[in-house]
ZAMARGU-4260 file (C-alpha; in steps of 0.2 Angstrom, whole numbers, plus 5000, padded with zeros to 4 digits):
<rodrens>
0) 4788/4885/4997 | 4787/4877/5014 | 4807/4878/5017 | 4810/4891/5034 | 4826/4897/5029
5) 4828/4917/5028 | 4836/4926/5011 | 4846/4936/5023 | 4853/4918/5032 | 4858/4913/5012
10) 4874/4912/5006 | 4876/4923/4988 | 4885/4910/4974 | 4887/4918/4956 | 4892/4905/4942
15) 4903/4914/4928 | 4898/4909/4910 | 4903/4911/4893 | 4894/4909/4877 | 4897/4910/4858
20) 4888/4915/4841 | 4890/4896/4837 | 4878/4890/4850 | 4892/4885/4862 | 4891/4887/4881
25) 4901/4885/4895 | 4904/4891/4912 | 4921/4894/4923 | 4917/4888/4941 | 4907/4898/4951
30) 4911/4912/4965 | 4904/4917/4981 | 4900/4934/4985 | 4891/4931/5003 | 4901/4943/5011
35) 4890/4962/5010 | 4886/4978/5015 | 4871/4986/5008 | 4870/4971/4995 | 4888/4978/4990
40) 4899/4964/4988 | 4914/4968/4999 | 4924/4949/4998 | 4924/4938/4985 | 4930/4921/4982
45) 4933/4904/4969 | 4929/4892/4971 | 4914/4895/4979 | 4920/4885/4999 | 4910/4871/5007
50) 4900/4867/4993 | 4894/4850/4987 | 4900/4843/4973 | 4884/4839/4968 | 4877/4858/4973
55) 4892/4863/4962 | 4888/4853/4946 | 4869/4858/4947 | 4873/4876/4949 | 4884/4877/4935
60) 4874/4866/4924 | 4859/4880/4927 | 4869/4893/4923 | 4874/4887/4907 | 4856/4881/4903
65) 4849/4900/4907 | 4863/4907/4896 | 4858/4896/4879 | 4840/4899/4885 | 4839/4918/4878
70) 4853/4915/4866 | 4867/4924/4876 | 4884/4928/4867 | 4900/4934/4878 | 4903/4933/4895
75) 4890/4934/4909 | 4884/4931/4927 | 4873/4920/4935 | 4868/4923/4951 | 4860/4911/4963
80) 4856/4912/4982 | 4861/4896/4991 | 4848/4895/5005 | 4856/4883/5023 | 4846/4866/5016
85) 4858/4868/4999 | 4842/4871/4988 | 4846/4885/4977 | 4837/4901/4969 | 4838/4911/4953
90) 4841/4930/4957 | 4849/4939/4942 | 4862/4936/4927 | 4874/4950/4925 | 4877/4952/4905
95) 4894/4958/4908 | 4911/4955/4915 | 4910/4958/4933 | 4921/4964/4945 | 4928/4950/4957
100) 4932/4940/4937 | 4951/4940/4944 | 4949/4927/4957 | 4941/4916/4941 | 4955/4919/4931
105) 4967/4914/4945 | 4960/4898/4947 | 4959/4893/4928 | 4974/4902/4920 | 4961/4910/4909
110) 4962/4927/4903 | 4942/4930/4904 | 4944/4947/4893 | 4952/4937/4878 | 4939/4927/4879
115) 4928/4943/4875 | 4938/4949/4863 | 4939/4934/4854 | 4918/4929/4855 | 4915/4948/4851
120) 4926/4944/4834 | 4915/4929/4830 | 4927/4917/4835 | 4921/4900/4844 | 4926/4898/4863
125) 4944/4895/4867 | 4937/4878/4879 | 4925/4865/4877 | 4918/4863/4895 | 4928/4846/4899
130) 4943/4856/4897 | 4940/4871/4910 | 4949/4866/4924 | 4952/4877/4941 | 4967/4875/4952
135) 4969/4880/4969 | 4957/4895/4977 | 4957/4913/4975 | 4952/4928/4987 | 4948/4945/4981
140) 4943/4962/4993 | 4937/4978/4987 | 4948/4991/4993 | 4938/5009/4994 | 4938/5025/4997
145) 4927/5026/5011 | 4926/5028/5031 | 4918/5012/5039 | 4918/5019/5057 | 4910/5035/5051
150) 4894/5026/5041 | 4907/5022/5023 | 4904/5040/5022 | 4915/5041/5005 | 4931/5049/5003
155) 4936/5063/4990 | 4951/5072/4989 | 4970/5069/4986 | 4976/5055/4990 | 4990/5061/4996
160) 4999/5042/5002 | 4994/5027/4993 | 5002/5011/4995 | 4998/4996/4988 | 5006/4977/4990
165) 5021/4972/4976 | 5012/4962/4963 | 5020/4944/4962 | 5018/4926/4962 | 5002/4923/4971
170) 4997/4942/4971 | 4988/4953/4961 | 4986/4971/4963 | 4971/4981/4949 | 4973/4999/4951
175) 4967/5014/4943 | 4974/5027/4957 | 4991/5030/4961 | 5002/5044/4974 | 4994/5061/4971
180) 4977/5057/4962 | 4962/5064/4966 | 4946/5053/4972 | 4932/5062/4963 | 4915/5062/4970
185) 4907/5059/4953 | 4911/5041/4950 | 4910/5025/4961 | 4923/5023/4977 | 4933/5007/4973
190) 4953/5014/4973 | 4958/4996/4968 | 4955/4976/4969 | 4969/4963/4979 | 4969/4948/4972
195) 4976/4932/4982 | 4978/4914/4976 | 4985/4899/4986 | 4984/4880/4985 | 4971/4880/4997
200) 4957/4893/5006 | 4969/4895/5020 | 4984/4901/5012 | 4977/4913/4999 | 4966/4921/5017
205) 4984/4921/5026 | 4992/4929/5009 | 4979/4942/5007 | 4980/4948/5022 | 4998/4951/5022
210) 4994/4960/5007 | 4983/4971/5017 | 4995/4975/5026 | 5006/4984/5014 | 4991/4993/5010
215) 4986/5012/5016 | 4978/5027/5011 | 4982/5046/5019 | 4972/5060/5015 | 4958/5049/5008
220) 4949/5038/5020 | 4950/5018/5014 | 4941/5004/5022 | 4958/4994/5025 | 4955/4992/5043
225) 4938/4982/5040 | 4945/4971/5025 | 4958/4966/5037 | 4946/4963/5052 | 4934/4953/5042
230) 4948/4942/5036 | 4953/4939/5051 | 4937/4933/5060 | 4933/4916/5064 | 4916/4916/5056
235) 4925/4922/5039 | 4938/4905/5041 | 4928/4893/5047 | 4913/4901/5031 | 4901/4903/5043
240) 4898/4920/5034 | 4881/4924/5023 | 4873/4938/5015 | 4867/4944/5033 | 4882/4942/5041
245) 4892/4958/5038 | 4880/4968/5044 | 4875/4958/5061 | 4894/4961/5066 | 4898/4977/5058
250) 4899/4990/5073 | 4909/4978/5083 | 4922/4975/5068 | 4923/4996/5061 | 4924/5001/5082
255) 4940/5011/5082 | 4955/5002/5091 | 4963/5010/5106 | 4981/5013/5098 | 4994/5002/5109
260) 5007/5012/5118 | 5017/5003/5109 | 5009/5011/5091 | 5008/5030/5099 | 5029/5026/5101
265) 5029/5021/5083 | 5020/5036/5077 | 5031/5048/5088 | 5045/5038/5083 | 5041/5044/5064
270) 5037/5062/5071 | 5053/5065/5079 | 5063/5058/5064 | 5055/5068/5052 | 5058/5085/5061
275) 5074/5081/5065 | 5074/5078/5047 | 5069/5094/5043 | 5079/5105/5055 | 5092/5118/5048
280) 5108/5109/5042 | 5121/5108/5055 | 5107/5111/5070 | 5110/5102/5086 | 5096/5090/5088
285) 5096/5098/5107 | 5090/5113/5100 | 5072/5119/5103 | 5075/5122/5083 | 5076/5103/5080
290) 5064/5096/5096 | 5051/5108/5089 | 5044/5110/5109 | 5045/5119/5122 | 5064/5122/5133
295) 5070/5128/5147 | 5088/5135/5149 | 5099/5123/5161 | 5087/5111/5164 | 5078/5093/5150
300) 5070/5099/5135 | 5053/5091/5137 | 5041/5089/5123 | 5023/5083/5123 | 5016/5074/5109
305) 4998/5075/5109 | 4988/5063/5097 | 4971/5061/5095 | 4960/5045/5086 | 4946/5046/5075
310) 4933/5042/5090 | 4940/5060/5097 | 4952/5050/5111 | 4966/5060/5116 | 4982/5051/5118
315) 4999/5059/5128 | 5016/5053/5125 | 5030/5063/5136 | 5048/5066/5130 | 5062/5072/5142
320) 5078/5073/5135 | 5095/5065/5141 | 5111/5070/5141 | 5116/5056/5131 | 5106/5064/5115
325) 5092/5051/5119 | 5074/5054/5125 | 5065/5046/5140 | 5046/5044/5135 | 5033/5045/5147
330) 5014/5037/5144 | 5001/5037/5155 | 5009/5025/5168 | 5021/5017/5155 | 5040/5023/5155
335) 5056/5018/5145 | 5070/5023/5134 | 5063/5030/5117 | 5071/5016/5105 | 5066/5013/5086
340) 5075/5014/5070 | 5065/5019/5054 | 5070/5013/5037 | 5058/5020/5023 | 5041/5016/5029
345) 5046/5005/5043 | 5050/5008/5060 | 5055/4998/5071 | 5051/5004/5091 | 5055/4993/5107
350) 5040/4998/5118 | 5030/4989/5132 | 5027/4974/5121 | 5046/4970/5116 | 5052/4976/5099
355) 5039/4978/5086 | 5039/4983/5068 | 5026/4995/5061 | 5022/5002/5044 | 5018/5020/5046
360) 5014/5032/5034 | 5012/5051/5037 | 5007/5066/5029 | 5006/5084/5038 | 4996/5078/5056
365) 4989/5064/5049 | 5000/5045/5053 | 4992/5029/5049 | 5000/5014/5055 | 5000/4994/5051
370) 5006/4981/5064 | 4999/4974/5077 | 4986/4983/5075 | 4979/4999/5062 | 4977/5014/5068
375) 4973/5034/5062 | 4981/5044/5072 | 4982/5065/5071 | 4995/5074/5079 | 4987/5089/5088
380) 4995/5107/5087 | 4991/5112/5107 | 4990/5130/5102 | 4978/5130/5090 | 4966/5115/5095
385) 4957/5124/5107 | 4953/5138/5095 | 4948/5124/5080 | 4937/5114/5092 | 4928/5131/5098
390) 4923/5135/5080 | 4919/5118/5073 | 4906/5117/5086 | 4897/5132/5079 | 4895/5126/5060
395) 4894/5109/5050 | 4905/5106/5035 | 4902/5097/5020 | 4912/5079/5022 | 4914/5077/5004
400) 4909/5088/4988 | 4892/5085/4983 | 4873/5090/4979 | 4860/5095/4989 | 4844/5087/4987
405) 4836/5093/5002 | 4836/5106/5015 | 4825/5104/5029 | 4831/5121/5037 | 4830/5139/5037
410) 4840/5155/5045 | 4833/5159/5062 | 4825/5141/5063 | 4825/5132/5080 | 4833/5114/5081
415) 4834/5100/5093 | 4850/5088/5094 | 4845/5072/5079 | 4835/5085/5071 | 4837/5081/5052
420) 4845/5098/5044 | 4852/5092/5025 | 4855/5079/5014 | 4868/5079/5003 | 4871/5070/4985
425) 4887/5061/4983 | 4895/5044/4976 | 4879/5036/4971 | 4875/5039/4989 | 4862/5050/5003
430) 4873/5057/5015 | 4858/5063/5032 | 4866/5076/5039 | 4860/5081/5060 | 4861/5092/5072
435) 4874/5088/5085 | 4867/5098/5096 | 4853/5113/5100 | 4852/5131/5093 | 4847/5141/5082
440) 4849/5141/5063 | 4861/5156/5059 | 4864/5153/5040 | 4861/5140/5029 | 4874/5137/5015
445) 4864/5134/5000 | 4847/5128/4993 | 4840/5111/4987 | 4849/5108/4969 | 4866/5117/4975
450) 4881/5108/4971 | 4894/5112/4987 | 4910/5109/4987 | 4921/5098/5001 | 4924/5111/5019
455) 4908/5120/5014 | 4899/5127/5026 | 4880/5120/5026 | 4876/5128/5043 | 4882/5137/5056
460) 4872/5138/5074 | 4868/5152/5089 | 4872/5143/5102 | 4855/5140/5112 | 4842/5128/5117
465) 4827/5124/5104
</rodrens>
């Protein structure tokens, strides 16, 4: 081969194929899958964009070829890589229905799962080719329960808010989880599929992002903030994408967002609310019983509001009272009337950027908000923060539950900062864990083939150098 192009510069198209036990084959369009992590798909699409006609027709004609070739009977996968000079390259068939078939279905009006049914039963296919006919384009993300700034460490646990988009015309929602679950560690991360058609590329992108966002997680870390940011980039709309591209941009597009003053009003908006919400009935919200702060007799009620990001950023907003029953607020060196309405999941706040509206969803300390911008916030308790951060700098917790496949350390053991200390089993996945800084090994919290659960402790230090 004397072509120059590299695999990881190559676009990933899959051509979706269907055979019967009469010795008919067809396929249904084709799909591209370019956009991955880890070769993970993460965004898929159909028709497959900025492809030849010709390219098109070839592909699908060598699908259908490879299928009758080994005498395949149901539904199956084809996948190709598509190299920058449009010649194309065997990689795999999939023998089974896969998970992005929704965006197929979207743009043939097909039911792909009836069409197992009724192979599997010995009937002949539904469709001769010349009667499979796509309309429009579809775009499909994988929503997951993982933490992209934080390495997709996965997320277990309760999920203690889940919000998904309204299923309707153009929208497609496929869920297994709902409010109150529990992400187990023992099977595969994906919380659910969104599913967007429109006429054209453009509107089903546009469509699917508003879709995002209407769509959080609390308690169980989701990678909704990257979905939405990779929608959103211009390589993605203009498909300059490919099977490399994810990766080359991923720290710029999972770096956590400074929250807007105008966020951190949104989230003490919802705060303030929800206490007042919550305070004795009959209670003058003037009362330190309703503020939940500090008072003074005679003189403002003033309330800080501490919230901290995931990068470990703190963020200060200040609330004085007035005698009108309102609240003056106070950020950095931004000041103004406190002003926001909230309405089930929405509030709307008036902050340094005009009036905005924000989804905001909370549960305990934990506020996530979509707008403008997505943010995780935690609202910090000043009394016992200090305490918290003192301790946690002496042990390492497990993240998620999980086994232990290896442990490189021992009680009384001398480490460096890097130095690898476990690896933990979880999700299909090797989680390295380090030390963040030097000491000494005080104990460790289980041997290799332990299964630990979430919050365990796997080690906790002397404070020292190595």
């Amino acid at each position: 081969c004397t072509s120059t192009w590299r695999p990881f510069q190559s676009r990933h198209v899959e051509v979706q194929v269907f055979a019967d036990a009469h010795g008919a084959a067809v396929h249904l369009f084709e799909r591209d899958c370019s956009v991955q992590r880890r070769h993970q798909k993460v965004v898929e699409e159909a028709p497959a964009p900025n492809l030849p006609d010709a390219t098109r027709a070839a592909m699908g004609a060598a699908a259908v070829r490879a299928a009758q070739a080994v005498g395949y009977r149901g539904a199956g996968t084809v996948e190709f890589l598509l190299a920058p000079d449009g010649a194309f390259y065997f990689l795999e068939m999939n023998t089974r229905l896969q998970v992005e078939h929704p965006v197929t279905e979207a743009i043939t009006g097909l039911d792909l799962v009836e069409w197992q049914l009724r192979v599997a039963a010995g009937e002949p296919l539904p469709l001769a080719q010349p009667d499979i006919r796509r309309h429009g384009h579809a775009i499909e993300v994988r929503l997951c329960a993982e933490d992209p700034a934080r390495g997709f460490l996965p997320g277990v646990g309760r999920l203690d808010a889940l919000a998904l988009p309204a299923p309707g015309p153009g929208r497609r929602v496929d869920t297994g989880f709902e409010h109150g679950d529990t992400v187990s560690p023992h099977y595969d991360s994906l919380l659910a599929k969104l599913i967007a058609w429109g006429d054209d590329r453009e509107q089903a992108r546009t469509r699917l992002l508003a879709m995002l966002g209407e769509t959080t997680s609390v308690g169980v870390a989701s990678n909704t903030a990257l979905l939405e940011r990779i929608l959103a980039t211009d390589d993605f709309a203009a498909v300059r994408h490919h099977t490399g591209w994810l990766e080359g941009v991923l720290d710029d597009l999972t770096a956590p967002a400074a929250p807007t003053v105008d966020a951190l009003l949104a989230a003490t908006v919802r705060l303030t609310v929800d206490e007042h919400a919550a305070a004795p009935a009959g209670a003058d919200d003037r009362t330190p019983w309703a503020l939940a702060g500090p008072f003074r007799v005679g003189v403002p009620a003033v309330r800080r509001v501490q919230w901290h990001t995931i990068d470990g950023a703190s963020h200060t907003v200040t609330l004085t009272g007035r005698n009108d029953g309102g609240y003056q607020w106070q950020c950095g060196e931004q000041a103004g009337a406190l002003a926001g309405t909230v309405r089930d999941d929405t509030v709307t706040v008036d902050g340094p950027a005009g009036r905005q509206a924000w989804r905001v969803w909370r549960h305990g300390q934990h506020v996530e908000l979509a707008g403008p911008q997505r943010v995780r916030l935690q609202y910090v308790d000043p009394l016992a923060a200090e305490a918290a951060e003192d301790e946690a700098e002496l042990r390492l917790t497990a993240p998620l539950p999980g086994k232990l496949v290896q442990v490189a350390v021992a009680p009384g053991q001398s480490v460096a900062k890097g130095d690898l200390l476990l690896v933990l089993e979880a999700m299909k996945m090797e989680h390295r864990i380090h030390a963040p800084h030097d000491g000494v090994i005080e104990t460790v919290g289980g041997q290799t083939g332990d299964f630990v659960p979430a919050e365990a402790v796997l080690v906790s230090f002397v404070a020292g150098d190595a």
